[in-house]
mmCIF entry with sequence, helices, sheets and N, C-alpha, C, O atoms, coordinates in Angstrom:
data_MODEL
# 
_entry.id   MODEL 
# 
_entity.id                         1 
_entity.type                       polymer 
_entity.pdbx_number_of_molecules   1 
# 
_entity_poly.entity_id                      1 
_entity_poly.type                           'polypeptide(L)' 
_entity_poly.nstd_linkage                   no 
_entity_poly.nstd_monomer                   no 
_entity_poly.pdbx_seq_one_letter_code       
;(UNK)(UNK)(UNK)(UNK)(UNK)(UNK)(UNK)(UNK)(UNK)(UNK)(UNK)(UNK)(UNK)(UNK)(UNK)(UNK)
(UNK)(UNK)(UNK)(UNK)(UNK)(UNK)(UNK)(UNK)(UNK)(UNK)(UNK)(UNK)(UNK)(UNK)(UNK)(UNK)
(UNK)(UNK)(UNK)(UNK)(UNK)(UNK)(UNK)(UNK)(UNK)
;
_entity_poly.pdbx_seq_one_letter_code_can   XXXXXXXXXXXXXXXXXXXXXXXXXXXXXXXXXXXXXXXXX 
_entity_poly.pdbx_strand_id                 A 
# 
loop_
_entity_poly_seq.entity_id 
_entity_poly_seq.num 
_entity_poly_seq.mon_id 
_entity_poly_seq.hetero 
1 1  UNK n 
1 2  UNK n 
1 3  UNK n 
1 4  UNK n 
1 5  UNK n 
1 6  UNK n 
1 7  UNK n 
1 8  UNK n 
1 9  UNK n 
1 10 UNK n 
1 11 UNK n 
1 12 UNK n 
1 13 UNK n 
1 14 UNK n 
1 15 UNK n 
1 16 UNK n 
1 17 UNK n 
1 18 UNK n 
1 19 UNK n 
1 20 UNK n 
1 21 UNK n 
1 22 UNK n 
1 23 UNK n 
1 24 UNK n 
1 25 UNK n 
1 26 UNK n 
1 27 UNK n 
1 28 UNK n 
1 29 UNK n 
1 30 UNK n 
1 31 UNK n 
1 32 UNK n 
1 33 UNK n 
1 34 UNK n 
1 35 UNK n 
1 36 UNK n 
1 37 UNK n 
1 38 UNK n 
1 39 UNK n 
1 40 UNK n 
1 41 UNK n 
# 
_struct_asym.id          A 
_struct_asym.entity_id   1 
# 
_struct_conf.conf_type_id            HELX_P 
_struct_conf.id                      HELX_P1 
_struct_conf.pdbx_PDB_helix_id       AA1 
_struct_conf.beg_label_comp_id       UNK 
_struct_conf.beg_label_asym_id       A 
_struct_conf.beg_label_seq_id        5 
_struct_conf.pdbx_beg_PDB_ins_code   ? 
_struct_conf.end_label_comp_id       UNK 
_struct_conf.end_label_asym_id       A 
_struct_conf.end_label_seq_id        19 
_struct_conf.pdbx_end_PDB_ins_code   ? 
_struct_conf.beg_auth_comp_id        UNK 
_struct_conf.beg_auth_asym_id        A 
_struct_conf.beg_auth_seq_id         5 
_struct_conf.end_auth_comp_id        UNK 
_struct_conf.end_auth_asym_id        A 
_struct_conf.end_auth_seq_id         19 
_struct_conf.pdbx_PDB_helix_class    1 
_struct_conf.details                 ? 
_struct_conf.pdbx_PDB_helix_length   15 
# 
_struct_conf_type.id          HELX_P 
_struct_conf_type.criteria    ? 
_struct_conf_type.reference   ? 
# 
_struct_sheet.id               AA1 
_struct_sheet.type             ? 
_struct_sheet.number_strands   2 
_struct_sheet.details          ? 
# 
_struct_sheet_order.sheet_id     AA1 
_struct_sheet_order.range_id_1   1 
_struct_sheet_order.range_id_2   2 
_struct_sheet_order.offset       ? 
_struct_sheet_order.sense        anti-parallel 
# 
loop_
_struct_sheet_range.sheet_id 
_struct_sheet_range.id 
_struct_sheet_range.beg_label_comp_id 
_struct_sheet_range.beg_label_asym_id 
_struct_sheet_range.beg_label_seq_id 
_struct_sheet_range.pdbx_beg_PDB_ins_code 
_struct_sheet_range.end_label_comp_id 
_struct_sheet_range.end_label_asym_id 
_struct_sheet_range.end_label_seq_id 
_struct_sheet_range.pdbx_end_PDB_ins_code 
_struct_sheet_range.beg_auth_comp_id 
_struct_sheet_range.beg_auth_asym_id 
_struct_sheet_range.beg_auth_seq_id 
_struct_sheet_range.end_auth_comp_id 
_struct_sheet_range.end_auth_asym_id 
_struct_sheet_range.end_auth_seq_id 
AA1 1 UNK A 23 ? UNK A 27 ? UNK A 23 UNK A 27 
AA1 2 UNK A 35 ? UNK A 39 ? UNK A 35 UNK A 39 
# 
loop_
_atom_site.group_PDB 
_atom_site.id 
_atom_site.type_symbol 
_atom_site.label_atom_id 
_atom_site.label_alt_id 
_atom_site.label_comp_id 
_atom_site.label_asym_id 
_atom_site.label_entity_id 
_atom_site.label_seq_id 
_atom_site.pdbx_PDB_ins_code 
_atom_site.Cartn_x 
_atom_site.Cartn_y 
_atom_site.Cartn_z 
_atom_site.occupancy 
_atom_site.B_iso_or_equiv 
_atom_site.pdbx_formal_charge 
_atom_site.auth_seq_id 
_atom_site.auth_comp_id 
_atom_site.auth_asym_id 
_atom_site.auth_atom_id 
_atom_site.pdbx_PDB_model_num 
ATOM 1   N N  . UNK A 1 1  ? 0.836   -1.184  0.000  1.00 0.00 ? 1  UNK A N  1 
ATOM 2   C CA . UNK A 1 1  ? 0.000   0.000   0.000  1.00 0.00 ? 1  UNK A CA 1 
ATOM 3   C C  . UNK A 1 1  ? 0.880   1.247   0.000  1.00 0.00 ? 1  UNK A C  1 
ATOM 4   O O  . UNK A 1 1  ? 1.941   1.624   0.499  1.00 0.00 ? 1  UNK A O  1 
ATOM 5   N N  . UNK A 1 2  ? 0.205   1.565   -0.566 1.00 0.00 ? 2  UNK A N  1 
ATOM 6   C CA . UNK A 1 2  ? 1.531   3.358   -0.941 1.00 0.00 ? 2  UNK A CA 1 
ATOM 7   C C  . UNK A 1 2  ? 0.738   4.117   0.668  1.00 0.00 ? 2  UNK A C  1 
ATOM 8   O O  . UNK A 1 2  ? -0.261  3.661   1.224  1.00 0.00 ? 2  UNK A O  1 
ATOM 9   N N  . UNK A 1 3  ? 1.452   5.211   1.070  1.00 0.00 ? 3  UNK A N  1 
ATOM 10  C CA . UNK A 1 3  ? 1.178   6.446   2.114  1.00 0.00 ? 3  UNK A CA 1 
ATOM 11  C C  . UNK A 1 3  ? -0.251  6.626   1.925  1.00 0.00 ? 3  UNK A C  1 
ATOM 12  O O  . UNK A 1 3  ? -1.143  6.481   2.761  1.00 0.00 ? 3  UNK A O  1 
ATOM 13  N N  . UNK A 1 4  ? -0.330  6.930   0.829  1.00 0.00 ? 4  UNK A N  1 
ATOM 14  C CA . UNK A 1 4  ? -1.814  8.206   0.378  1.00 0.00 ? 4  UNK A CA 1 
ATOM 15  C C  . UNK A 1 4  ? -2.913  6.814   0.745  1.00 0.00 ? 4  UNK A C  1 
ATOM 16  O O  . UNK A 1 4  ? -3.797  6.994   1.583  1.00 0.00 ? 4  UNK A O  1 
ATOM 17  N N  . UNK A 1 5  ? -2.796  5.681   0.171  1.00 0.00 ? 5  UNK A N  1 
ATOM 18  C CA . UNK A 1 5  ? -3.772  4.194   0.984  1.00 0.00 ? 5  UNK A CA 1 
ATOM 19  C C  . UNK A 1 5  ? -3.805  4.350   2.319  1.00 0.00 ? 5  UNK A C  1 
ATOM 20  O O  . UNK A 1 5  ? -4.807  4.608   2.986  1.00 0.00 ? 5  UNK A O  1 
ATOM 21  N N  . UNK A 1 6  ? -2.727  4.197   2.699  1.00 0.00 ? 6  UNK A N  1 
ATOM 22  C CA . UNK A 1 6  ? -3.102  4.123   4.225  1.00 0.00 ? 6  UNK A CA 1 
ATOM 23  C C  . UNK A 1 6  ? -3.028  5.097   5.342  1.00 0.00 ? 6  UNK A C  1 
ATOM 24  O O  . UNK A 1 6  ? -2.596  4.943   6.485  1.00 0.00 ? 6  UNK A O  1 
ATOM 25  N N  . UNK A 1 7  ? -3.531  6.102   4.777  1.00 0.00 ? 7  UNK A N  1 
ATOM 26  C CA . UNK A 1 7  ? -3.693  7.254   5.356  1.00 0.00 ? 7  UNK A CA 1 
ATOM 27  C C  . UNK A 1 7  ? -5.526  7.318   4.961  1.00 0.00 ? 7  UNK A C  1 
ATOM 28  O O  . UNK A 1 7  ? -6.365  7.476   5.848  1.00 0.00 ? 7  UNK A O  1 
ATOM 29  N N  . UNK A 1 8  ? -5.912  7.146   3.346  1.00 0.00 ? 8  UNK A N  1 
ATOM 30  C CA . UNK A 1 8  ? -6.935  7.080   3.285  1.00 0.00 ? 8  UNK A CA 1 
ATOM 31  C C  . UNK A 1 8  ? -7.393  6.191   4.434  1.00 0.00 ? 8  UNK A C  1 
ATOM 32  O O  . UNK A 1 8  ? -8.073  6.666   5.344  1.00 0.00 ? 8  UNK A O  1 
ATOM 33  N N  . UNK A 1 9  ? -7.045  4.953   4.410  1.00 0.00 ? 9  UNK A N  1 
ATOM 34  C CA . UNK A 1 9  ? -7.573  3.962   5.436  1.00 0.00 ? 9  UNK A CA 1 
ATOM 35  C C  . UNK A 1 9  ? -7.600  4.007   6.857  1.00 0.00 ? 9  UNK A C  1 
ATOM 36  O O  . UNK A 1 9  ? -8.551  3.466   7.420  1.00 0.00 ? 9  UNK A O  1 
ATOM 37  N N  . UNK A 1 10 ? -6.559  4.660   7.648  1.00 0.00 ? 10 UNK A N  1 
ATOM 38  C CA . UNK A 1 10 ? -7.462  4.788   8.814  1.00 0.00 ? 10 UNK A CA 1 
ATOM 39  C C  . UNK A 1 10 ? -7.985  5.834   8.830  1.00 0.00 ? 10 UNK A C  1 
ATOM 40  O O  . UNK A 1 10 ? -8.520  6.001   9.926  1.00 0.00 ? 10 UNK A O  1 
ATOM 41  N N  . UNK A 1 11 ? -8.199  7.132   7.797  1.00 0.00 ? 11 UNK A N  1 
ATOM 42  C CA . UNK A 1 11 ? -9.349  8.032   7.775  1.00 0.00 ? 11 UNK A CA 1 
ATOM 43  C C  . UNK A 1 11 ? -10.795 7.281   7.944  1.00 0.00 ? 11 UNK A C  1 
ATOM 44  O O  . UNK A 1 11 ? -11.705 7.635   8.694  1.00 0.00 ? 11 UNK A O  1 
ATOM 45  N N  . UNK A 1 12 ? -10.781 6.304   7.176  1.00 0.00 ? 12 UNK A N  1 
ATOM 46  C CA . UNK A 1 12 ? -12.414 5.873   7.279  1.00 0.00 ? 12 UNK A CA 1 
ATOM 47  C C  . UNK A 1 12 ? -12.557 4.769   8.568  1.00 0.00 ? 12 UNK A C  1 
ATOM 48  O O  . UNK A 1 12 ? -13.567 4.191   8.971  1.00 0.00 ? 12 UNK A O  1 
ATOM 49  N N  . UNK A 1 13 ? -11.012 4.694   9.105  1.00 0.00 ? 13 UNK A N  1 
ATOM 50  C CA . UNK A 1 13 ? -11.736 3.505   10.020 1.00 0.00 ? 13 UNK A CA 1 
ATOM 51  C C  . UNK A 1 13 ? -11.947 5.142   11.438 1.00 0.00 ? 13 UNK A C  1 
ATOM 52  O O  . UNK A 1 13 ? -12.683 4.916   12.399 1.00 0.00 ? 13 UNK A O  1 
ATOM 53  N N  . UNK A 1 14 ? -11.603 5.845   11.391 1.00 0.00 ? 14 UNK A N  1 
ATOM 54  C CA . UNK A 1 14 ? -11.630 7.228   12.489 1.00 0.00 ? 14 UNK A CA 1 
ATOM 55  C C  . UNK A 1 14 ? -13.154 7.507   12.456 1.00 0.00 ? 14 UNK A C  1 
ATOM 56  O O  . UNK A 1 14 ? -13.858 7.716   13.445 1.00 0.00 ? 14 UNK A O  1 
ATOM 57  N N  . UNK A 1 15 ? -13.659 7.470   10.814 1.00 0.00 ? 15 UNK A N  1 
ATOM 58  C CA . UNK A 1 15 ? -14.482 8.052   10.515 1.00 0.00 ? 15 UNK A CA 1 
ATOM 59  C C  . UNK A 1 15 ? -16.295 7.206   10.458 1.00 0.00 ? 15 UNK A C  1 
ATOM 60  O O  . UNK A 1 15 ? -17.444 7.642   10.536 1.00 0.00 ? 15 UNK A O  1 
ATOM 61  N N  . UNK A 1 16 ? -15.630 5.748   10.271 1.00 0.00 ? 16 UNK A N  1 
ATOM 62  C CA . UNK A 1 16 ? -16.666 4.829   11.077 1.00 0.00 ? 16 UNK A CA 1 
ATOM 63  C C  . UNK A 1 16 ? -17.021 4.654   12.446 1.00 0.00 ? 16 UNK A C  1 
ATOM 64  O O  . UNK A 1 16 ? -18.109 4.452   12.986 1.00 0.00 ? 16 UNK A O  1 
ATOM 65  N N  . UNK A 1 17 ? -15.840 4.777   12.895 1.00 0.00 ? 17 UNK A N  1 
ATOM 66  C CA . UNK A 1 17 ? -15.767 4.712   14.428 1.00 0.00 ? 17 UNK A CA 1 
ATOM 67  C C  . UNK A 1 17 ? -16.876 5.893   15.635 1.00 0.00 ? 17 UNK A C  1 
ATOM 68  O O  . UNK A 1 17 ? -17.574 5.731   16.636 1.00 0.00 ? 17 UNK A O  1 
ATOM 69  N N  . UNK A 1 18 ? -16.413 7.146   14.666 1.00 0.00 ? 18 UNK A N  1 
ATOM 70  C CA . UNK A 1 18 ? -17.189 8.186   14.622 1.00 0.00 ? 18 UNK A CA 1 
ATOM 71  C C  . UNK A 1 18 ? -18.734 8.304   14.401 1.00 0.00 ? 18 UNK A C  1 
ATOM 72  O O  . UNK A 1 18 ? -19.558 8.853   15.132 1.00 0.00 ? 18 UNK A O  1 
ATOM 73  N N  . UNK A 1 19 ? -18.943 7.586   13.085 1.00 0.00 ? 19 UNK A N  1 
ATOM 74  C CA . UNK A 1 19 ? -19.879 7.232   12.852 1.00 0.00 ? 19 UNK A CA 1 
ATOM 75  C C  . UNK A 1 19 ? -20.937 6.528   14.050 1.00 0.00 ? 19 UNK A C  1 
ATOM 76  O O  . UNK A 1 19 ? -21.736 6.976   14.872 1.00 0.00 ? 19 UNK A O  1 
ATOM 77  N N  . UNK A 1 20 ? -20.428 5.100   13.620 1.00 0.00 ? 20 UNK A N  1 
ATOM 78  C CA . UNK A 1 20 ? -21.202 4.162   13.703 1.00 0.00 ? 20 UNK A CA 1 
ATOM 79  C C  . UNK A 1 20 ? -20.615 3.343   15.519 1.00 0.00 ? 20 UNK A C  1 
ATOM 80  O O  . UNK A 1 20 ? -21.174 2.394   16.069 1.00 0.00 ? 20 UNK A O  1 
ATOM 81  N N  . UNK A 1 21 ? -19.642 3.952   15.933 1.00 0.00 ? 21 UNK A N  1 
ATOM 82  C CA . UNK A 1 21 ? -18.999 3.585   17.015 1.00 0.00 ? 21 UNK A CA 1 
ATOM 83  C C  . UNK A 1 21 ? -18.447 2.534   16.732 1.00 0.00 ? 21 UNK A C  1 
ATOM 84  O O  . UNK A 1 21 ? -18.597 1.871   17.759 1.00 0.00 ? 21 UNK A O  1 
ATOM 85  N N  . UNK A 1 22 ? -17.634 1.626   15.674 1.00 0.00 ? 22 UNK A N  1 
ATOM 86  C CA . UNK A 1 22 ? -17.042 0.917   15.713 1.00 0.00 ? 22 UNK A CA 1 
ATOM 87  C C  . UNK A 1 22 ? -16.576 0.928   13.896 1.00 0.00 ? 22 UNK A C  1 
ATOM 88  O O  . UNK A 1 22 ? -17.053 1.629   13.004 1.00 0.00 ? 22 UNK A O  1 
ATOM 89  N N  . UNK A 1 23 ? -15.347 -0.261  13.805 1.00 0.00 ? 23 UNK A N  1 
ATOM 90  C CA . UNK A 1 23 ? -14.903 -0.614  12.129 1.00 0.00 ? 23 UNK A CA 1 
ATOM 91  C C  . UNK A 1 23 ? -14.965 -2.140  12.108 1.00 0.00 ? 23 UNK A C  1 
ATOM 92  O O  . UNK A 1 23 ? -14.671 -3.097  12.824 1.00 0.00 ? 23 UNK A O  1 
ATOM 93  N N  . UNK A 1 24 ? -15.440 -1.900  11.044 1.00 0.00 ? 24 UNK A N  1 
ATOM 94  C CA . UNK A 1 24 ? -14.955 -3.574  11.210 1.00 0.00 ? 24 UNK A CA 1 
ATOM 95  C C  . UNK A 1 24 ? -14.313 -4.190  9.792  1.00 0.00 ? 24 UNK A C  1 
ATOM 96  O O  . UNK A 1 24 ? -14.879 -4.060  8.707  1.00 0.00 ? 24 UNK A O  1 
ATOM 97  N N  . UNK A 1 25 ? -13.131 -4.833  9.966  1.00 0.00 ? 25 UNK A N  1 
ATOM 98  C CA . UNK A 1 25 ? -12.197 -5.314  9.178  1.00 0.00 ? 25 UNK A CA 1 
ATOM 99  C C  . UNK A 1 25 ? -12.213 -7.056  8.505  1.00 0.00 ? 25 UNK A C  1 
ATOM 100 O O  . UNK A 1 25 ? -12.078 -8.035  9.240  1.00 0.00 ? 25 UNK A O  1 
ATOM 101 N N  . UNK A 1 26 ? -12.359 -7.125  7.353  1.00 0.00 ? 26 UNK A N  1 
ATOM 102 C CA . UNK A 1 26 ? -12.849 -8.538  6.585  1.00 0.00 ? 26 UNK A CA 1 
ATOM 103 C C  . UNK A 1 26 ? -11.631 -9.063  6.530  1.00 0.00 ? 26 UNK A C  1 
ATOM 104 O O  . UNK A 1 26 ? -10.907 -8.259  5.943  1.00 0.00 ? 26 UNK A O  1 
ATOM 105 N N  . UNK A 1 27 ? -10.782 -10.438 6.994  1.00 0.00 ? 27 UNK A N  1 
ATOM 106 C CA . UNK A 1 27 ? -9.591  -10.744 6.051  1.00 0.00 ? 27 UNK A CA 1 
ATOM 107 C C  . UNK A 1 27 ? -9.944  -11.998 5.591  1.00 0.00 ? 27 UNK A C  1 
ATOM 108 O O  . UNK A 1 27 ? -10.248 -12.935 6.330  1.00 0.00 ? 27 UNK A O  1 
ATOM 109 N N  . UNK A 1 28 ? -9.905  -12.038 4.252  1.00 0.00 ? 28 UNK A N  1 
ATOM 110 C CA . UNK A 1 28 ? -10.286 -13.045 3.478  1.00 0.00 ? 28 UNK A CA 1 
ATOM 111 C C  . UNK A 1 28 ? -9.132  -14.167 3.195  1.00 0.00 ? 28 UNK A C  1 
ATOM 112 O O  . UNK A 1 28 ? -8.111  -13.894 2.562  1.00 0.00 ? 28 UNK A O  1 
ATOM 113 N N  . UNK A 1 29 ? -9.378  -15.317 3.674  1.00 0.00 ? 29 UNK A N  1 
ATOM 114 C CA . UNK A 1 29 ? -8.380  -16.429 3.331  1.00 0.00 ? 29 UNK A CA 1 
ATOM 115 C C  . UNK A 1 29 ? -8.181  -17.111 2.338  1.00 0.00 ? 29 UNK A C  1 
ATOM 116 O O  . UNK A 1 29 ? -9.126  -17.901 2.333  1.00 0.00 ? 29 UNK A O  1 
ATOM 117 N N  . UNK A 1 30 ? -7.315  -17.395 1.162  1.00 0.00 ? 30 UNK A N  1 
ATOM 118 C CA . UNK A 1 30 ? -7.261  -18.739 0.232  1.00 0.00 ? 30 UNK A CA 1 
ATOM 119 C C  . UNK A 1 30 ? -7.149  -19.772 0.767  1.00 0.00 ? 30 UNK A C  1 
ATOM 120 O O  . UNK A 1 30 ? -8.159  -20.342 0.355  1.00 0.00 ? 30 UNK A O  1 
ATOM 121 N N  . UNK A 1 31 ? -6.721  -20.370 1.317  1.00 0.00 ? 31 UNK A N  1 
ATOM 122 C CA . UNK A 1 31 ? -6.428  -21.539 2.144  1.00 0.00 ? 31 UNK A CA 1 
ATOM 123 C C  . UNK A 1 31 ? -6.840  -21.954 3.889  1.00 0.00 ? 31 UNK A C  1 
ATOM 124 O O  . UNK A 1 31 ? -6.971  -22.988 4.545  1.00 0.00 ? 31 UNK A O  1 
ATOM 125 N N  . UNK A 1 32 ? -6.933  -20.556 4.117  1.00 0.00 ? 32 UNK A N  1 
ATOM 126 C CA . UNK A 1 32 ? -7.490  -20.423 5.519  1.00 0.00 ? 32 UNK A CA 1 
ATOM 127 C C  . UNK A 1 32 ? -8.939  -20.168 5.753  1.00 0.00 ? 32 UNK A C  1 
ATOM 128 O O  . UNK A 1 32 ? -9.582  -20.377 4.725  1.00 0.00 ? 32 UNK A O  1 
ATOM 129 N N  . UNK A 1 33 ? -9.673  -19.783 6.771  1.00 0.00 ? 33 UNK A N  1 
ATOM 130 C CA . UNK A 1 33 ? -10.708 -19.654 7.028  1.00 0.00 ? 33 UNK A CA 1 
ATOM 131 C C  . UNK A 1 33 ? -10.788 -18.232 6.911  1.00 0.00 ? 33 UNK A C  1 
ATOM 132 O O  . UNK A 1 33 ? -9.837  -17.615 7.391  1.00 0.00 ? 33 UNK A O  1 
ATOM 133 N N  . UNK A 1 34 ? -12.087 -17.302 6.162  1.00 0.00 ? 34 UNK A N  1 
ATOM 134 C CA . UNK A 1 34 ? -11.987 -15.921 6.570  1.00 0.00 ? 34 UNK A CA 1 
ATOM 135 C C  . UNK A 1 34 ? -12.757 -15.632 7.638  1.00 0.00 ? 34 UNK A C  1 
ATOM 136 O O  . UNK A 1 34 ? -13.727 -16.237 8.093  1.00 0.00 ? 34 UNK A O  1 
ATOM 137 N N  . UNK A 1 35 ? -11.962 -14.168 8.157  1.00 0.00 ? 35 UNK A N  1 
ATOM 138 C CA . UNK A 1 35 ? -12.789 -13.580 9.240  1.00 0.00 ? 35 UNK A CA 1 
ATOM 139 C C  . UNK A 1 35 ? -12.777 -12.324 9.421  1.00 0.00 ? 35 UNK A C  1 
ATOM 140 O O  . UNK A 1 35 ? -12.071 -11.547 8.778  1.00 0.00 ? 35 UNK A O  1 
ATOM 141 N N  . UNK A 1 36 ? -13.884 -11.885 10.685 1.00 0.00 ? 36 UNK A N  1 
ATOM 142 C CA . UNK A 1 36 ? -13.426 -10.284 10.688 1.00 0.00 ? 36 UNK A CA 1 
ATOM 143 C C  . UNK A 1 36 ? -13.380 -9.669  12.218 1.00 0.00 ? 36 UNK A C  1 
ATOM 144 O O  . UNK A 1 36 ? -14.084 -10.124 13.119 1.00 0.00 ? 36 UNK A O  1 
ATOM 145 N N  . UNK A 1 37 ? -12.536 -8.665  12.378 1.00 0.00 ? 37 UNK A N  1 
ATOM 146 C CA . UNK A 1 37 ? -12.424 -8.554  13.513 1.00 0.00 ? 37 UNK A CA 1 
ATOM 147 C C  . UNK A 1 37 ? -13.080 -6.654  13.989 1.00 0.00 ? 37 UNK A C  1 
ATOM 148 O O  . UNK A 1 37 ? -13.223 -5.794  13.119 1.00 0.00 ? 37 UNK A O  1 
ATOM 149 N N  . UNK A 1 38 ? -13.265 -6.494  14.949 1.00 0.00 ? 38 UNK A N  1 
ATOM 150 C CA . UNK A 1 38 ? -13.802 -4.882  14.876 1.00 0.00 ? 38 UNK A CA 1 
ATOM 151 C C  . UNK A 1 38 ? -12.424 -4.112  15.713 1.00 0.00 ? 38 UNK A C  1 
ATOM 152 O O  . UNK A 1 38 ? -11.309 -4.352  16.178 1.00 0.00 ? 38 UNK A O  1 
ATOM 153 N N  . UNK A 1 39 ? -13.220 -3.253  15.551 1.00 0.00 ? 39 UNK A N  1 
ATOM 154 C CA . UNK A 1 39 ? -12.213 -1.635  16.123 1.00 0.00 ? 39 UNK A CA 1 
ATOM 155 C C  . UNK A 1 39 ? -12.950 -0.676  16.444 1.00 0.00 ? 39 UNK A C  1 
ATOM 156 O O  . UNK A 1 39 ? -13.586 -0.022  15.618 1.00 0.00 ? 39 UNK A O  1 
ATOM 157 N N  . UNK A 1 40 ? -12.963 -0.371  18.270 1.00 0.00 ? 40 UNK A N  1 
ATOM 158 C CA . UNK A 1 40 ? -13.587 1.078   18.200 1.00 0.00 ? 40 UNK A CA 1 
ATOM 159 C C  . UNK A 1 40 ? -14.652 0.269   19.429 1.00 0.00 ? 40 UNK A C  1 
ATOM 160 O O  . UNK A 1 40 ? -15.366 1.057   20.048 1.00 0.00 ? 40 UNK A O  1 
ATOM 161 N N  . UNK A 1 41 ? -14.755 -0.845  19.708 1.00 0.00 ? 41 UNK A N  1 
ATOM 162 C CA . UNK A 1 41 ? -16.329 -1.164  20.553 1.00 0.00 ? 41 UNK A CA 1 
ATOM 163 C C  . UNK A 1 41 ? -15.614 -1.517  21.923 1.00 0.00 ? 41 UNK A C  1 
ATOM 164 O O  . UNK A 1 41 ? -16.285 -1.830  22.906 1.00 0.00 ? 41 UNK A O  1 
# 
């Protein structure tokens, strides 16, 4: 991820958090199981 990504990115997780009082993050597996975890609760 270049700077300007991940700067966008925790803008919107600040800005969900703000929101909605929490983020919540998908990590998708090939081989593993996916899951997601939150931020902010």
């Amino acid at each position: 991820m270049t700077d300007e990504e991940i700067k966008a990115y925790f803008e919107k997780v600040g800005e969900n958090i703000k929101t909605f009082g929490y983020h919540l993050t998908y990590v998708f597996g090939k081989d593993t199981p996916s899951f997601c975890y939150s931020t902010g609760i």
